[in-house]
N, C-alpha and C positions, 0 to 999 in steps of 0.2 A: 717686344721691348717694353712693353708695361707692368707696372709692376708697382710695389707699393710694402711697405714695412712701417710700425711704431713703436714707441717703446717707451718708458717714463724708467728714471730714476733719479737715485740721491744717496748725497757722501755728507756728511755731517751736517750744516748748517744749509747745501745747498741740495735743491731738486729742480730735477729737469725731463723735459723728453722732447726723445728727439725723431724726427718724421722724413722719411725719403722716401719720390717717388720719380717714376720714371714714365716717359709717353717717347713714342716714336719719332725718329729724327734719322737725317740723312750723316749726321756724323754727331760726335762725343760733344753735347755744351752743358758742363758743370753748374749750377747756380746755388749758392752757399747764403743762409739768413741768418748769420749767428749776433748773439750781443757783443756790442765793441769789448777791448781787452781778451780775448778769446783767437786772436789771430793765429797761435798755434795751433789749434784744435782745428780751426777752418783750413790751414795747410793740410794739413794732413787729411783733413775728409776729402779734400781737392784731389791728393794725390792718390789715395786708396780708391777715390770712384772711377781716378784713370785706368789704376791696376784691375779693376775687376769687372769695368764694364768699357766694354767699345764703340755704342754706337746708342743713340737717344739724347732727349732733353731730360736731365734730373736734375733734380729741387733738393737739397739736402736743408730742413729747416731743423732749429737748434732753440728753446724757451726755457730759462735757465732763471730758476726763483731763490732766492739768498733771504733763507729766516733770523730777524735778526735776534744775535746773542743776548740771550738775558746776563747782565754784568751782575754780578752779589751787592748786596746795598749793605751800607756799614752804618751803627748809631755815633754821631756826633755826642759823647758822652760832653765834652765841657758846655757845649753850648746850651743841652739838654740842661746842666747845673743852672745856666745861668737863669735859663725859662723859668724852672723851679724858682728858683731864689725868687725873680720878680714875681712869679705866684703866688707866693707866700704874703710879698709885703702889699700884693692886691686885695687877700685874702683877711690881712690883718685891719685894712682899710675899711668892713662890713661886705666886700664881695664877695659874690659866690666861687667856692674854689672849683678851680678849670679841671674839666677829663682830662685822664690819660691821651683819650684820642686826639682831641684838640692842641695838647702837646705837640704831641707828634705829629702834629700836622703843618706846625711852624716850619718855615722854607729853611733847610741846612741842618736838620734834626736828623733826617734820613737822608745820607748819602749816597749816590753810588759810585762803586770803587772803579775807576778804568785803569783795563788791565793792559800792557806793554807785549805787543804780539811778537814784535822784533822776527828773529829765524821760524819760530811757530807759524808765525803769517804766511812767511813763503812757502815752507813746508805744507801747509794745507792750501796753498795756491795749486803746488805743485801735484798733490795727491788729486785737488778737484779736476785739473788739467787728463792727466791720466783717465780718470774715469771716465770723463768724457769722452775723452778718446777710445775707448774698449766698447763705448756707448755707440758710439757712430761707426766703429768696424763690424760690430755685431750686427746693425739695421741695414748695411751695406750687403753683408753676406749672406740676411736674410730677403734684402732686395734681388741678389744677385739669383740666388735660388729659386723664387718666385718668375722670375724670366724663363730660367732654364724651365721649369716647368709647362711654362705656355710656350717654348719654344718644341720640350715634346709632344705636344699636342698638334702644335701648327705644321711639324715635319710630316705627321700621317697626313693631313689634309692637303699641304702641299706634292705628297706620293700621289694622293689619288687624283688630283690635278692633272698632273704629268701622266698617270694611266689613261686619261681622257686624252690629253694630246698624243699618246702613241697612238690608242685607237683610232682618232679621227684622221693623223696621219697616213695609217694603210689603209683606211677607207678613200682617204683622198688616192694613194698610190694604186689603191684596183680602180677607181673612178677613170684615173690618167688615162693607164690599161685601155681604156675603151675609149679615149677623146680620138685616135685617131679616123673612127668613125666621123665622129663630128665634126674633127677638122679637114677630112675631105669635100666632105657638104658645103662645108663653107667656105673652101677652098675654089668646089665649082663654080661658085657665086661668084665668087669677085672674081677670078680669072673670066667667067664669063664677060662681067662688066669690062674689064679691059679689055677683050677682045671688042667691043663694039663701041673703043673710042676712036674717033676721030680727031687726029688719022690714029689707025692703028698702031698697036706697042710694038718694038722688036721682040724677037724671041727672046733675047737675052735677058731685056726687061724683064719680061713677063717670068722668065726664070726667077732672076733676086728676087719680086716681088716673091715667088712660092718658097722659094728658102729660107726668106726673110719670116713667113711666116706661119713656116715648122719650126724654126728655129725658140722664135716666141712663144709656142705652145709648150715645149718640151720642159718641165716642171722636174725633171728628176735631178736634179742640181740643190733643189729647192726640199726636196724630201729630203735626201739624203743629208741634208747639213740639218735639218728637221730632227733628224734621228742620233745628228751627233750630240744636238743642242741638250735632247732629252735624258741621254747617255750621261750627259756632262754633270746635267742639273740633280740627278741621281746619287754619284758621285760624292757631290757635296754636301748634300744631304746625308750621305753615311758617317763623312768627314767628320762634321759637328763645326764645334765653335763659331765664329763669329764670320760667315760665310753670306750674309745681307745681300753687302756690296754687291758682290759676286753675282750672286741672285739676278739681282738687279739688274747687271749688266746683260746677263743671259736673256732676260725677258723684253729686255730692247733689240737682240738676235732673235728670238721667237714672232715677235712681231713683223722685224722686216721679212722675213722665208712667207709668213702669213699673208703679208699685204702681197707679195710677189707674186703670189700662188695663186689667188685672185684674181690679179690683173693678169694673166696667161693665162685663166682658165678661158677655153672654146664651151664648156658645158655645164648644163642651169646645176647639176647634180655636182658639181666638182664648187663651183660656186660656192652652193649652199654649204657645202664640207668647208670649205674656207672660212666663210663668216662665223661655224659654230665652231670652227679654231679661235680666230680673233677674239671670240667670245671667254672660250674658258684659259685661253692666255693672260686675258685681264683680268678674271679670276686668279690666279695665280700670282699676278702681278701684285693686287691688290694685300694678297695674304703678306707676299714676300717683304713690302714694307713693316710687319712687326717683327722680321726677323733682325737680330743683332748680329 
C-alpha cells in the first residue's frame, strides 16, 4: 500500500505541484492540504482517491504559487506639462534645469493602468481549477500504479510463503502418522498412574480418561482446514484487486489450526513443526498488511 507520485505545474499566472503518498492502513483515510478557495479541487481529489484506491492512509498535498501580473504603466502627459512648466520657471530663476529622470520620478508622472477582469477573472478561475484537477488525477493514477507494482512483487513472496506452510503442513501430517507411537507411551504412563490411585479408578473411568486422550491428539481436523486455508489464500491471490482484508482474515485462521496443532502435539518433532508454522505464518502475516 505504499507508494508515492510528484509532479509541478502551471497555467498562466499560476504554478503549482502537487504530492501524494500512501503508507499502510487497515481501511481508506483520505487527508487533503490544499490552499483555502480551492474546495473544489480538494472534492474531487477526495473522491478520485476513493475511486482508485481501497485501503491505506494518503496525504494528497497541493502548493499553489500566483505570479503577480505585471499591469502596463501609462505617462500622465498633463501633469508631466505641468512639472515642465514649473521647470522652466525654476530654471529662469538661475537653477539648474532638472533631468529627464528626475521628472519622471515625480509621484503620478508614471501611472499604472488597472485593468477590469470582470468574466476574464472567472474564466481563468475556471481554467486554473481544471488544471489542477487533471494535476491531482494524474499523480493519483500514477500513485495508483506504483502500488500495483509492489503489490506484484509482494504476491510472489507471499506464494512462496504459502509454499512453506504446505510443506510444513505434510511434514507435520507424516510426523501425526507416527504420534500414535508416542501416544501410546504415554498413554501407558498415566493409565499406569491411575491404576495405582487410591482407591482405585473404575474401568469406566479409566476408559474416558484413554478416549479423552486419543481424542485430543488427533490433529487431522487441524491439517485438513490447514490445507483449505492454503487453497483459499492462493485463490486470492490469483483473483487480484483489493483482497488485504481478506488476507487478513485468513491469517488469523492460519494461526488458530497452528496454535491447536501444538497444543495436541504428544511429539518433540511435531512440536517443533508447529512452531516453524507459527513462525512463517507471521511472515506472511507481516507482508499481508501492505496488501490493499
Amino acid at each position: 500500500m505504499t507508494g508515492f507520485a510528484r509532479a509541478d505545474g502551471a497555467n498562466g499566472a499560476a504554478s503549482w505541484t502537487v504530492e501524494v503518498k500512501s503508507v499502510n492502513g487497515k481501511s481508506l483515510d483520505v487527508r487533503c492540504r490544499f490552499p483555502s478557495g480551492l474546495d473544489a479541487v480538494e472534492a474531487f481529489a477526495r473522491a478520485e482517491a476513493m475511486r482508485v484506491l481501497k485501503r491505506g492512509n494518503v496525504n494528497i498535498g497541493l502548493s499553489l504559487t500566483r505570479t503577480a501580473r505585471q499591469s502596463p504603466l501609462r505617462l500622465n502627459r498633463e501633469l508631466l506639462a505641468q512639472v515642465i512648466e514649473l521647470a522652466r520657471e525654476i530654471e529662469g530663476a538661475g537653477a539648474e534645469r532638472p533631468r529627464i529622470d528626475a521628472l519622471l520620478s515625480v509621484r503620478g508622472i508614471i501611472e499604472t493602468v488597472e485593468e477590469d477582469g470582470g468574466g476574464d477573472a472567472e474564466g481563468e478561475r475556471a481554467e486554473l481549477e481544471a488544471a489542477l484537477t487533471r494535476s491531482v488525477a494524474e499523480m493519483l493514477g500514477k500513485l495508483a500504479q506504483a502500488r500495483l507494482d509492489e503489490g506484484r512483487h509482494l504476491a510472489a513472496v507471499l506464494s512462496g510463503h504459502l509454499g512453506t506452510i504446505a510443506s510444513l503442513t505434510e511434514a507435520a501430517a507424516r510426523t501425526a502418522s507416527l504420534q500414535p507411537d508416542a501416544l501410546r507411551a504415554k498413554l501407558k504412563a498415566q493409565l499406569a498412574q491411575l491404576l495405582e490411585a487410591v482407591p482405585s479408578l473404575p474401568e469406566e473411568r479409566l476408559a474416558q480418561e484413554a478416549a479423552l486422550l486419543i481424542a485430543k491428539a488427533d490433529v487431522r481436523e487441524e491439517l485438513d482446514r490447514l490445507r483449505a486455508h492454503i487453497a483459499q489464500a492462493h485463490a486470492l491471490l490469483a483473483e487480484g484487486g483489493a483482497v488485504g482484508r481478506r488476507l487478513d482474515f485468513l491469517c488469523q485462521e492460519f494461526n488458530r489450526e497452528a496454535n491447536t496443532l501444538c497444543s495436541k502435539s504428544a511429539d518433540v518433532e511435531l512440536t517443533r513443526i508447529g512452531l516453524d508454522l507459527k513462525a512463517t505464518i507471521e511472515q506472511f502475516r507481516e507482508q499481508v498488511q501492505n496488501i490493499e
